[in-house]
VEXGUMAR-373241 format. One record per residue (C-alpha): residue in one letter; chain; x, y, z. Coordinates in steps of 0.1 Angstrom, whole numbers. Example, Ala and Ser with C-alpha at 12.3 -4.5 7.8 and 13.67 -1.06 7.14 Angstrom:
2
<site a A <123 -45 78>>
<site s A <137 -11 71>>
% end
This chain:
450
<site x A <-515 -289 696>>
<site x A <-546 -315 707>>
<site x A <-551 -344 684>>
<site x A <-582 -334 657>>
<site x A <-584 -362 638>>
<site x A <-582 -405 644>>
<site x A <-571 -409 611>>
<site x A <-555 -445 612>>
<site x A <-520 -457 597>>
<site x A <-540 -485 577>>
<site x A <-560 -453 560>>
<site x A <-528 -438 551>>
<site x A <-514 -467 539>>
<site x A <-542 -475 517>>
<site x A <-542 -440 503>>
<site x A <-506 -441 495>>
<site x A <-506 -476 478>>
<site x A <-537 -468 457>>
<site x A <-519 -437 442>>
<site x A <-482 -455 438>>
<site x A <-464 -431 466>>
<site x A <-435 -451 481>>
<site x A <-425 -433 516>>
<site x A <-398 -444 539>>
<site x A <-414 -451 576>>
<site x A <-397 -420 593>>
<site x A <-419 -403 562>>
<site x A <-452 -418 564>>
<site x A <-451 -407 602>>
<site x A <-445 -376 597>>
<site x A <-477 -374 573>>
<site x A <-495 -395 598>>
<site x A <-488 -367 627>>
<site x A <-502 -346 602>>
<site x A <-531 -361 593>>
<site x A <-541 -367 628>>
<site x A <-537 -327 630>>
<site x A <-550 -315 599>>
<site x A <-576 -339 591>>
<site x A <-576 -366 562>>
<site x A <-551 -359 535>>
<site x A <-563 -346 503>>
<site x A <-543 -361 471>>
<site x A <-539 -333 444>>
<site x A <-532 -344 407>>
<site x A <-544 -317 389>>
<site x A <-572 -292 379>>
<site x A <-595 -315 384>>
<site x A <-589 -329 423>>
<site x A <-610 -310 444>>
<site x A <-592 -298 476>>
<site x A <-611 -264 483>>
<site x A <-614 -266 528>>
<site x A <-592 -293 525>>
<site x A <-563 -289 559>>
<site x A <-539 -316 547>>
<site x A <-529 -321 507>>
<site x A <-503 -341 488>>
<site x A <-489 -328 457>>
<site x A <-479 -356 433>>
<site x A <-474 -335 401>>
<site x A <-460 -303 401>>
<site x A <-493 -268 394>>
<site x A <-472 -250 364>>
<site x A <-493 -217 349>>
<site x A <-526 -213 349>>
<site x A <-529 -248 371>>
<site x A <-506 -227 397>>
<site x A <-524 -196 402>>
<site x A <-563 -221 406>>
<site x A <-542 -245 430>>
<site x A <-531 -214 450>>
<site x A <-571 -201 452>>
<site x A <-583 -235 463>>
<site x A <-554 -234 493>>
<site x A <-569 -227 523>>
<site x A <-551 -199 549>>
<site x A <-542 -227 571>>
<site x A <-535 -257 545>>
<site x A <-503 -274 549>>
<site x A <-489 -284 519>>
<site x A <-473 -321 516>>
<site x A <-448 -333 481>>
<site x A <-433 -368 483>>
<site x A <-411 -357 457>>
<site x A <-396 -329 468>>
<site x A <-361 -339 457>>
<site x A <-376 -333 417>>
<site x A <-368 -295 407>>
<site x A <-401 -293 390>>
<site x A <-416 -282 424>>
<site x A <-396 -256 432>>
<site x A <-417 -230 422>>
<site x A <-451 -244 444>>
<site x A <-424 -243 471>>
<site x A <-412 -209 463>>
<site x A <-447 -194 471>>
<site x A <-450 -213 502>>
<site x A <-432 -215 539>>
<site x A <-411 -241 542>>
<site x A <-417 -260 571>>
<site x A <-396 -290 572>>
<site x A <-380 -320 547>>
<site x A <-374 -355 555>>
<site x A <-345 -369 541>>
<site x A <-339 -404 515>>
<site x A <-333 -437 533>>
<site x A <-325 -460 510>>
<site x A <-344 -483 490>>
<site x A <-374 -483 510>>
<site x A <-377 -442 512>>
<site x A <-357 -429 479>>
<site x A <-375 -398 478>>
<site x A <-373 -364 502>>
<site x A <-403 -356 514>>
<site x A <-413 -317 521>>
<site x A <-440 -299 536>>
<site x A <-450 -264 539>>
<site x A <-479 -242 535>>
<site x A <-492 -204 536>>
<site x A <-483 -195 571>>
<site x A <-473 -218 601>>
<site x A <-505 -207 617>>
<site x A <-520 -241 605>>
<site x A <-498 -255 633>>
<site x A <-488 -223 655>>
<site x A <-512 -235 686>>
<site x A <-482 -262 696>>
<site x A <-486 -290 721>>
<site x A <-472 -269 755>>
<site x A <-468 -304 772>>
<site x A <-439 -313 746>>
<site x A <-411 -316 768>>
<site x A <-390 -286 761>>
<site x A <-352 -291 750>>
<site x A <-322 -278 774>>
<site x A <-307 -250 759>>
<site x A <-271 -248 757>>
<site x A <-247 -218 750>>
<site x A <-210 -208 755>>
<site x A <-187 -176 750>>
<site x A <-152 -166 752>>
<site x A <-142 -157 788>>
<site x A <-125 -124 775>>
<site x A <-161 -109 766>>
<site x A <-171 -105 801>>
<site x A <-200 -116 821>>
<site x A <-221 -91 809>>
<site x A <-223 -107 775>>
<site x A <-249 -135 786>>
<site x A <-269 -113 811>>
<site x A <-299 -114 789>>
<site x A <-295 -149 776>>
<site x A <-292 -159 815>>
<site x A <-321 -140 828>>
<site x A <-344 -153 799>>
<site x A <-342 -185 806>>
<site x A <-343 -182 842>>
<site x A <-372 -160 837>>
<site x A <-391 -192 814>>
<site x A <-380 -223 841>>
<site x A <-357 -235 810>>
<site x A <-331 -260 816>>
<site x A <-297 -249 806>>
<site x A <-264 -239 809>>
<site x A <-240 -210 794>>
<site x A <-203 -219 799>>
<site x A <-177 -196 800>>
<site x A <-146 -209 776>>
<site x A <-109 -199 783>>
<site x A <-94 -211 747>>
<site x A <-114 -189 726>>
<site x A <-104 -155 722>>
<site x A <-127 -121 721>>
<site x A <-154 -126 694>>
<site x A <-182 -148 680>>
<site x A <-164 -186 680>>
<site x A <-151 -205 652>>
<site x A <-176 -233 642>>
<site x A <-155 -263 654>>
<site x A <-154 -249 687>>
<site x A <-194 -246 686>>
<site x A <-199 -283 670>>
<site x A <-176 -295 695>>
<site x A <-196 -280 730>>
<site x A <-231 -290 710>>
<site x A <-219 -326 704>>
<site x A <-204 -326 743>>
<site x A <-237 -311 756>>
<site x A <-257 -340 736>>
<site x A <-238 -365 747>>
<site x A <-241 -355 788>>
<site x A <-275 -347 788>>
<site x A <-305 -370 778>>
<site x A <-329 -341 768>>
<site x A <-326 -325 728>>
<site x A <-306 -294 728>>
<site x A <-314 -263 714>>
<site x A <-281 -243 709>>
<site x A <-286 -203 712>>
<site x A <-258 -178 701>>
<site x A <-246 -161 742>>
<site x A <-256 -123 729>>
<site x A <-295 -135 724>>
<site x A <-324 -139 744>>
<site x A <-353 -159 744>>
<site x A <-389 -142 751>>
<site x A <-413 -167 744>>
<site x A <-407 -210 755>>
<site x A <-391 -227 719>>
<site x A <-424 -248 722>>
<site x A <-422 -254 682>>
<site x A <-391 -277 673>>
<site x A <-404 -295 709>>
<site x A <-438 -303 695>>
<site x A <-425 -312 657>>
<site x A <-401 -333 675>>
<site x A <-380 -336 644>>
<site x A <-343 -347 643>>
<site x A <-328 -312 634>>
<site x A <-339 -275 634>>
<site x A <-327 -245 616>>
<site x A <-336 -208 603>>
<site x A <-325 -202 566>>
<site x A <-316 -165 562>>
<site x A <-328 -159 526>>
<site x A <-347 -190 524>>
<site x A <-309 -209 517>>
<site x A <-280 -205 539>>
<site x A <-282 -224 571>>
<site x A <-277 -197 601>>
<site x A <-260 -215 632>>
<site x A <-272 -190 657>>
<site x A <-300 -211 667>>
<site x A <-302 -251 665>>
<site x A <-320 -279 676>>
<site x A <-309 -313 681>>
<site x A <-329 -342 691>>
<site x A <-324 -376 701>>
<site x A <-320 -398 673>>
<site x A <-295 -418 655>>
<site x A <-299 -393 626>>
<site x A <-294 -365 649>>
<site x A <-261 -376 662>>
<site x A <-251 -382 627>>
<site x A <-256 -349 615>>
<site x A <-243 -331 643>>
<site x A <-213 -356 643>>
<site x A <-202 -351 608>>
<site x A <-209 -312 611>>
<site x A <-183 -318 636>>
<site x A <-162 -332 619>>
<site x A <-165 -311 587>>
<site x A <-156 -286 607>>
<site x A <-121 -296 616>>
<site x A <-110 -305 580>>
<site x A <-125 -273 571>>
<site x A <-115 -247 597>>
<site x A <-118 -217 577>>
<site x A <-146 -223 558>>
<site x A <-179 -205 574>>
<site x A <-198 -226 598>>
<site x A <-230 -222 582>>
<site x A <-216 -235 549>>
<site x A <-199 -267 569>>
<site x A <-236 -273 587>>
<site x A <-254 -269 551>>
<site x A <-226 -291 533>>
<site x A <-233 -320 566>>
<site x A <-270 -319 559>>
<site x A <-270 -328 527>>
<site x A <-243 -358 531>>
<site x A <-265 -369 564>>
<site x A <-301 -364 539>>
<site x A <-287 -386 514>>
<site x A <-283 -415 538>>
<site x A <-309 -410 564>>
<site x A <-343 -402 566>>
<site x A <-335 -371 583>>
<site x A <-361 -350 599>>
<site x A <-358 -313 595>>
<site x A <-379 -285 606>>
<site x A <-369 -250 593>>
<site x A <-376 -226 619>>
<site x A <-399 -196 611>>
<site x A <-380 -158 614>>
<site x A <-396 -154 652>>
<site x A <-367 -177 665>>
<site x A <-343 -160 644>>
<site x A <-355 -121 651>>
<site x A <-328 -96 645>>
<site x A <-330 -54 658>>
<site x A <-357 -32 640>>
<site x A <-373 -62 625>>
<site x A <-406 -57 620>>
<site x A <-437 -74 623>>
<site x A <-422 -103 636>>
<site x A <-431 -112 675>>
<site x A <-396 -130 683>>
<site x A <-394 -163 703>>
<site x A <-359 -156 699>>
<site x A <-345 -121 695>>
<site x A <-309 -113 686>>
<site x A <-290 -81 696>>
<site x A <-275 -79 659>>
<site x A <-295 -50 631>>
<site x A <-305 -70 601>>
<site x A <-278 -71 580>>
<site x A <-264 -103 555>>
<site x A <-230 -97 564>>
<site x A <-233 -97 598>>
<site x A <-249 -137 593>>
<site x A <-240 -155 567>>
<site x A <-213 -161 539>>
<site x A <-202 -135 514>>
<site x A <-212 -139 477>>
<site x A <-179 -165 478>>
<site x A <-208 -189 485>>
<site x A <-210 -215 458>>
<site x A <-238 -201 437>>
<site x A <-246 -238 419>>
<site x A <-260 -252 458>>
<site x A <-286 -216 462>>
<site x A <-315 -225 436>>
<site x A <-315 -263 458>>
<site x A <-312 -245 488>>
<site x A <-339 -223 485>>
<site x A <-363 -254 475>>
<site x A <-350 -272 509>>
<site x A <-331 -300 485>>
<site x A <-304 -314 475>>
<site x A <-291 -302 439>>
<site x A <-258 -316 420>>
<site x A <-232 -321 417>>
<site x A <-245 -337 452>>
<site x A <-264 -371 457>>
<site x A <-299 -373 461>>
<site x A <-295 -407 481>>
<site x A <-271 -430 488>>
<site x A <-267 -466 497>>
<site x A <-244 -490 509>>
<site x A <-239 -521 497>>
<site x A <-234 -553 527>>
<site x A <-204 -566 511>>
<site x A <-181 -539 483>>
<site x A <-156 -559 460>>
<site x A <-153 -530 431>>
<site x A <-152 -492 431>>
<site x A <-184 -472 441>>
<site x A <-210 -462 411>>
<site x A <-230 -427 404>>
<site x A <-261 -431 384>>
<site x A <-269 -395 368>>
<site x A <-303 -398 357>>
<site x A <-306 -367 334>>
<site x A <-330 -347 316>>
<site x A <-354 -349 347>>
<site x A <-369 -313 337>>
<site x A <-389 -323 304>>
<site x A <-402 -356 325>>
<site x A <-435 -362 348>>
<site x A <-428 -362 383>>
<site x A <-442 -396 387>>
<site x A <-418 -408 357>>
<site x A <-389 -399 375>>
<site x A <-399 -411 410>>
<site x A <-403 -443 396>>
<site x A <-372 -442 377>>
<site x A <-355 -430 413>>
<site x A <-373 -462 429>>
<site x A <-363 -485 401>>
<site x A <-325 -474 404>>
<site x A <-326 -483 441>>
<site x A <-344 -513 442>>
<site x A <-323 -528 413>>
<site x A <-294 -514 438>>
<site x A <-309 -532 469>>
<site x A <-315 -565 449>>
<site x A <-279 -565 431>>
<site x A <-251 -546 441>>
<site x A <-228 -565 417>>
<site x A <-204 -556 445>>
<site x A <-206 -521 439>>
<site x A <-191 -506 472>>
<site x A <-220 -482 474>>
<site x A <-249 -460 448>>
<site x A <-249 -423 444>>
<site x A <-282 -413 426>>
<site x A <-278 -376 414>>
<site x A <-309 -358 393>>
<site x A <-296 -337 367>>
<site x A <-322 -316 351>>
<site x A <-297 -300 324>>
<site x A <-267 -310 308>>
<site x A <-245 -285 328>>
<site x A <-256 -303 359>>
<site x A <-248 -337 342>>
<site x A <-211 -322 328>>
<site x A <-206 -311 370>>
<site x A <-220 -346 385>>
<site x A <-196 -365 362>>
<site x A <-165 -347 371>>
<site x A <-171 -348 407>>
<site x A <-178 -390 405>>
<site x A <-149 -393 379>>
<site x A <-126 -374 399>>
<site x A <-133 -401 430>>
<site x A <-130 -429 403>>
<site x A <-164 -438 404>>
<site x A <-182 -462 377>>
<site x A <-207 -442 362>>
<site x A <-239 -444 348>>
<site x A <-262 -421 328>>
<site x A <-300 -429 319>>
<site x A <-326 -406 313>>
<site x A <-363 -411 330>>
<site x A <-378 -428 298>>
<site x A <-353 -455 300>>
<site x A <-361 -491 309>>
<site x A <-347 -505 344>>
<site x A <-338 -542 349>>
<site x A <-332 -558 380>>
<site x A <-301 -569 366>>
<site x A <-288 -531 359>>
<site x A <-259 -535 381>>
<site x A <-248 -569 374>>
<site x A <-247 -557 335>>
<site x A <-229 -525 342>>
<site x A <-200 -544 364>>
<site x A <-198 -569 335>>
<site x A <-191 -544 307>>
<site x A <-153 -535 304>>
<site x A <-135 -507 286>>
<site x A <-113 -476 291>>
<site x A <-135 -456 303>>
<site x A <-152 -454 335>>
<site x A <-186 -442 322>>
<site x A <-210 -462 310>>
<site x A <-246 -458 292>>
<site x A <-262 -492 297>>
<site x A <-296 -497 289>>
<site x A <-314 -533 300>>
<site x A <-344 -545 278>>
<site x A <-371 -547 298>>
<site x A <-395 -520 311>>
<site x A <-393 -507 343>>
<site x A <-421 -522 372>>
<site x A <-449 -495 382>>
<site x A <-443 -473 407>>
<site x A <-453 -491 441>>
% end
């Protein structure tokens, strides 16, 4: 894809400050290679913002009824469509009649939020930049299946120029291999070579260059089957920090874990990696993840399985509580939106569960998620670390404080209407009593959202 548009960082800035969106620098370049793409970004606030032609819009408050079905009119084919909030469940229905295309993870005080982006169809950006560098793609197979197993994998990417290698393992037996053994040769693979890898399953075959996760140049790429489990028969690792990370502690998860599905391991990583990192994750379209006798579909990747759940994902053992958060390409509790680490820990670590997000504006809870961290940021108390969890009903809170109780966490419950000192931490590590939870409310009002 050629550059359309010279729109400058000091543009974007501006537009972002004058409407109080707070984005984490891995986040306001992703909207900046964007905007240089799509044209100027369009802010949409309601009814009344005009985004009819518009390429590029940001969603600060979520289209419910009647606002849904005109913001879906105004949408044009090729829009792409871009929420700063995506972590707030209010959006998850704007998200559920769009493609997901990618999220960007929290990252502290200075990006609290997770950023997501979608749109009607990926044709908005389907015309990719072919002089991306393309990543090496990497596979491996169990000895005992034969030679013939890889044939078409091999004379794919022979056939494209690709860089890569298929290696032949002795220590696995006959079958598809266990997910430590995969993490383990991905990690290996990333940490010869210098280019991103793209791991492909040994019994597929690739028709078309993967020119897409090259040209996002994301940290991380995935198909979701069903919009919400994470398929490991195609990935794409770049080369960043965050990268490493994730593929580091999938590895890892998957040795504590050795019988739990792979996919589940990979899913459960993301979200500990998203909550600490500004994590970069595109979500591959269904043409790298092409099964048999799909149709409609021209594959990039195509996989000699019929399409069948069982033959990709978990069984309905899968926790049901993580689906809905899945689906909406977020984290959901009892997990942590984001989490920070304090420079110097004295006491135990504290959970703030701000609850009854679903009956508050987006823009009042974003503030309330930026006023949480910043307080955090400018006084730990010495707290060891934050966990910030949004809890939209009281089920979620009852789940979020068993999980942070059972790891002997302080915790502390507010609701988005609730003021937000600077000094929240230093009061709550100066209360005493039995119990470990806490509902402390300072006296002043929270700042503006900046």
């Amino acid at each position: 894809m050629t550059q359309v548009s010279d729109f400058s960082l000091d543009r974007l800035d501006t537009l972002l400050h004058s409407h109080h969106v707070k984005l984490g620098e891995r986040q306001r370049g992703r909207l900046h290679w964007l905007a240089t793409r799509l044209g100027a970004p369009v802010i949409w606030e309601g009814p009344e913002s005009h985004i009819a032609g518009s390429g590029l819009v940001v969603v600060l408050e979520p289209p419910t009824g009647p606002r849904a079905e005109l913001f879906f009119r105004t949408l044009d084919d090729r829009s792409v469509v871009v929420i700063p909030f995506g972590e707030n469940p209010a959006f998850d229905f704007l998200k559920s009649k769009l493609i997901d295309f990618g999220t960007i993870g929290a990252a502290g005080s200075e990006g609290p939020h997770e950023l997501w982006w979608g749109g009607m169809n990926w044709g908005a950006i389907a015309h990719h930049d072919v002089r991306a560098p393309l990543p090496r793609v990497e596979s491996c197979y169990a000895r005992a299946l034969g030679a013939d197993h890889i044939t078409h994998l091999a004379r794919s990417l022979t056939a494209l120029e690709l860089d890569f290698d298929i290696t032949p393992r002795d220590d696995a037996p006959a079958g598809p291999l266990h997910g430590r053994d995969k993490a383990d040769f991905i990690l290996q693979m990333w940490e010869t070579h210098d280019q991103p890898i793209l791991w492909v399953d040994a019994d597929a075959m690739l028709l078309e260059p993967p020119h897409l996760p090259a040209a996002i140049d994301g940290d991380f790429a995935v198909h979701k089957w069903n919009r919400w489990e994470m398929s490991t028969r195609v990935l794409y690792f770049g080369r960043s920090a965050a990268a490493e990370a994730l593929l580091r502690t999938w590895r890892d998860f998957s040795h504590a874990y050795p019988g739990v599905w792979d996919g589940h391991a990979l899913d459960q990583a993301w979200s500990v990696v998203s909550s600490q990192r500004a994590l970069d994750t595109v979500w591959l379209p269904r043409s790298y993840h092409t099964m048999q006798g799909d149709q409609g579909t021209r594959p990039v990747i195509l996989h000699k399985r019929e399409t069948t759940t069982a033959s990709l994902g978990p069984d309905g053992g899968y926790p049901k509580a993580l689906r809905t958060a899945r689906r909406a390409c977020r984290t959901g509790p009892p997990e942590s939106l984001i989490v920070i680490t304090a420079p110097e820990a004295t006491i135990q670590p504290v959970t703030v569960i701000l609850r009854d997000t679903q009956s508050a504006g987006a823009r009042t809870v974003a503030a309330s998620v930026e006023a949480v961290a910043d307080a955090f940021a400018g006084d730990p108390a010495g707290f060891s670390h934050l966990e910030l969890s949004l809890c939209p009903w009281q089920d979620d809170v009852k789940t979020a404080t068993a999980v942070a109780t059972s790891a002997r966490h302080r915790i502390l419950e507010l609701a988005p209407t609730d003021p937000i000192d600077g000094d929240l931490f230093r009061t709550l590590a100066a209360t005493s009593g039995s119990s470990l939870r806490q509902n402390i409310v300072p006296l002043r009002r929270p700042r503006s959202p900046a």
